[in-house]
N, C-alpha and C positions, 0 to 999 in steps of 0.2 A: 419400160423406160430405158433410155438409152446412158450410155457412160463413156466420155470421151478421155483424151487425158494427150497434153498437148508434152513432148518432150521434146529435144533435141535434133537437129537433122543429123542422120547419119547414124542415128540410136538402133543399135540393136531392136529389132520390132518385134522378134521372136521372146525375147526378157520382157518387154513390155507386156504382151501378152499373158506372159507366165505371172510379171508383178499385179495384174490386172486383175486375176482371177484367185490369187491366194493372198491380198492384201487387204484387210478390213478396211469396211468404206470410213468405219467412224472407231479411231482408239478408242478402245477400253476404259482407259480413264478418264474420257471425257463424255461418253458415256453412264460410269458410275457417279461422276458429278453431276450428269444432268438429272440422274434419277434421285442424287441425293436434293438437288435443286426442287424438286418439284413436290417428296414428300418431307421431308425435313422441315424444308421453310412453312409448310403449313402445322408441323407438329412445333416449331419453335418460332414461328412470326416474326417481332420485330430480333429477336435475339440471334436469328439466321443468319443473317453478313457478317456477324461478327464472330460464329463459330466457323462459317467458310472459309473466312481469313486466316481463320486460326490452322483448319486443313490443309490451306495450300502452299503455308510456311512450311521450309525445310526444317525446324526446328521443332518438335511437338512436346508438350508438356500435356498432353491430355488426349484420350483417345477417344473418338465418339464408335461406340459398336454397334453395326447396323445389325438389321436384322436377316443378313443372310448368314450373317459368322455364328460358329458354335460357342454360343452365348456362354455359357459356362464354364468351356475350357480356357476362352479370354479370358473372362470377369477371372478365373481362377490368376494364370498366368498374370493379369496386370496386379492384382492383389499382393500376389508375391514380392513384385517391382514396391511395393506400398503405397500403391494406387488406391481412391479413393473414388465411389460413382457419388460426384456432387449431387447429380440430381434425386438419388434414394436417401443421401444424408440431408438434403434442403427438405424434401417430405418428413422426414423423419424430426425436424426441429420446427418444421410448421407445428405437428401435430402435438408433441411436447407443448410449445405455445399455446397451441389452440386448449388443450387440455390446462395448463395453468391458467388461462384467464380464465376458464370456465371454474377453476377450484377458489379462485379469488372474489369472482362474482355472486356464487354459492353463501364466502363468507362475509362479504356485504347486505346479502340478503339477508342472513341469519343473526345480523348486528345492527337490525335495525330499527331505527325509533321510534317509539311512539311517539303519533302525533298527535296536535291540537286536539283534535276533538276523539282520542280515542282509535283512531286508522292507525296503519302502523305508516312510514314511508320508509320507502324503498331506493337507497340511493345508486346512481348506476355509475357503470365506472367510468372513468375518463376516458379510455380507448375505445376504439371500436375493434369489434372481433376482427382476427385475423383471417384472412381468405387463402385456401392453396393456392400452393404453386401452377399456373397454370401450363404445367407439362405435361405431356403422358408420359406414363408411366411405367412404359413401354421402352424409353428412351435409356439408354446406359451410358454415360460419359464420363469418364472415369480421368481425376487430374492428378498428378504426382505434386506430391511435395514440395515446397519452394526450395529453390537451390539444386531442387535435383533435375540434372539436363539428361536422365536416362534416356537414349533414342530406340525407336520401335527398331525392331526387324523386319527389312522391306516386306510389302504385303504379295511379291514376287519372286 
């Protein structure tokens, strides 16, 4: 494939050459966004444009960490800041949930009437069971506290 690059008359051709040949065809970060584009938004669906947005604000209140970074030294580091990874605390309060309706259900079972003719009935609860989160799990997104405008340190 060929690679043209139209500049200036009178241009130094010798720098063109030079910029030609040590100049990435495609930034870095736009790059990283497009890979973040393609596996992200299938790990988070419709909830994807709205954590992009939230990336490609100068202002961050939340860090998503991929998985090329040393997950732990982050997760450590942002902790410290008193960062919180929403999405292990969202699992984490499904499951509580999910485990109290199942202790409530239990005790409705275990209170219950006898009927007309002798059966016992069984009355069931008014909600329906909770469903996870549909995240992987995989996923670390880590949000600061309200009020705190802590800013990252460039990722360069």
């Amino acid at each position: 494939s060929f690679t043209f690059f139209i500049f200036p008359v009178g241009h130094d051709l010798e720098a063109v050459d030079l910029a030609a040949a040590t100049a990435p065809r495609i930034p870095a970060t736009r790059l990283a966004l497009h890979h973040f584009d393609t596996n992200y938004s299938l790990q988070l669906r419709e909830r994807w444009p709205a954590v992009r947005a939230s990336l490609l604000c100068e202002q961050k209140y939340g860090a998503l960490v991929n998985n090329f970074a040393c997950a732990d030294h982050v997760a450590q580091e942002l902790e410290l800041h008193n960062a919180t990874d929403f999405v292990s605390e969202a699992a984490k309060k499904a499951q509580s949930l999910l485990r109290g309706s199942a202790v409530e259900a239990e005790k409705e079972e275990s209170t219950s009437q006898e009927g007309p003719g002798g059966g016992r009935t069984v009355t069931q609860a008014g909600t329906s069971p909770l469903l996870p989160a549909p995240v992987s799990s995989n996923i670390k997104c880590y949000t600061f506290p309200r009020g705190d405008i802590t800013r990252f340190r460039p990722a360069w």
